[in-house]
C-alpha positions in Angstrom: 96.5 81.1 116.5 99.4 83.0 116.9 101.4 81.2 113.7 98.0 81.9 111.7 98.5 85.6 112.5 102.0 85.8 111.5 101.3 83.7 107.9 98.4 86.6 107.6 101.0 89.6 107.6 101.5 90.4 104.4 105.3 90.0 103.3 105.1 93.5 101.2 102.6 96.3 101.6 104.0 99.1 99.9 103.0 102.8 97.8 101.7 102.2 94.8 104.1 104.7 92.9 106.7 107.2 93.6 109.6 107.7 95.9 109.2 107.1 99.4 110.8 105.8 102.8 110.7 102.1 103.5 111.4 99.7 106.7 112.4 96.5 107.0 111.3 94.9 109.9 111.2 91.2 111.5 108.0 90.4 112.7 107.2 87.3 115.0 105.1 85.2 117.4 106.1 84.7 120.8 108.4 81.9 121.1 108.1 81.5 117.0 110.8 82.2 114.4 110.0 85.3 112.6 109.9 86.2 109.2 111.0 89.8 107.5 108.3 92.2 105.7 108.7 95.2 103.9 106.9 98.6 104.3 106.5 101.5 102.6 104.7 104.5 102.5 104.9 108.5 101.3 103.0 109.6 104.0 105.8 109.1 106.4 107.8 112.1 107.5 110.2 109.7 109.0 111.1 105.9 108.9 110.1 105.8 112.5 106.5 106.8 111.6 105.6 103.8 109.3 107.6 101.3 111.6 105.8 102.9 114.7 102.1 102.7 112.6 103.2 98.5 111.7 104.4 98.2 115.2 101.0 98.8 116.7 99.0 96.8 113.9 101.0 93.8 114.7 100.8 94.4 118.3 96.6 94.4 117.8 97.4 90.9 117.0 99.5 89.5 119.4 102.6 89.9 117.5 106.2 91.5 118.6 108.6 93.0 115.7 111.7 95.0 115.8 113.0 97.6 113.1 116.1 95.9 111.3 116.7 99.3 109.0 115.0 101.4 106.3 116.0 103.0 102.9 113.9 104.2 100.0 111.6 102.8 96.8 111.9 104.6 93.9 108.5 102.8 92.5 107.7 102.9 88.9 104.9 101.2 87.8 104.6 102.6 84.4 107.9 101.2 83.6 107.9 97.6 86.1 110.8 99.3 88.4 111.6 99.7 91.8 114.8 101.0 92.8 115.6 100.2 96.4 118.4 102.1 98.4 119.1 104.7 100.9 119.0 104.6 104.8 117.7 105.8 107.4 119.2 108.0 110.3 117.2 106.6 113.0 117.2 102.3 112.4 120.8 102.7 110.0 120.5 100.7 106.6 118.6 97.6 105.7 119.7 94.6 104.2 118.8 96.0 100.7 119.2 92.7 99.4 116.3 91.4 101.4 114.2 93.7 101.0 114.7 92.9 97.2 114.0 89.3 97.3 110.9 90.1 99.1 110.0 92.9 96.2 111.0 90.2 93.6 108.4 87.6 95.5 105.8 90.0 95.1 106.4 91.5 91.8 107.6 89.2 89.4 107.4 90.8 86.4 109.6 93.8 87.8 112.8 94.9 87.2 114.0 95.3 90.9 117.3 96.7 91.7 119.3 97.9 94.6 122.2 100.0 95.6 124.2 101.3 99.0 124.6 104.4 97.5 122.1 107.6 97.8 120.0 109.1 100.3 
């Protein structure tokens, strides 16, 4: 039951459009190997609110996850873009490179990029 709720979290669940704070968090199954999803949303104030919000849907069904970092999307749907970089002050820096393999997965006919630079 447990490995059917973990292949039912979506890998990506992101804004439509715009700019906006993102985590990258490993989610698992007791005793299972986990697997890494993105998420992110402009309602959040902080990183901390859309990891604590994914932290407590999870939780609801039976699964653990822990934070491995955040950044930003710069979404453009107009123009098939998402720009993904930034940090965050609370979890420090995703693996950006990740987080754009998982964005590549999910939008294929995108133009995904990444950078370590920015705020």
């Amino acid at each position: 039951a447990m490995a059917a709720a973990l292949s039912g979290v979506r890998d990506v669940e992101i804004d439509g459009d715009g700019v906006f704070k993102y985590v990258l968090v490993r989610v698992r199954a007791p005793g299972a190997p986990g697997k890494d999803v993105v998420r992110g949303h402009g309602w959040a104030e902080y990183h901390a609110d859309i990891y604590e919000r994914t932290a407590e849907e999870l939780a609801r069904q039976g699964l653990e996850c822990e934070c491995l970092g955040g950044g930003r999307l710069d979404h453009r749907p107009q123009e098939r873009k998402i720009h993904v970089y930034g940090y965050s002050v609370g979890f420090g820096r995703a693996d950006h490179s990740v987080t754009t393999e998982k964005l590549k997965a999910e939008y294929p006919d995108y133009k995904i990029t990444w950078a370590d630079e920015g705020y």
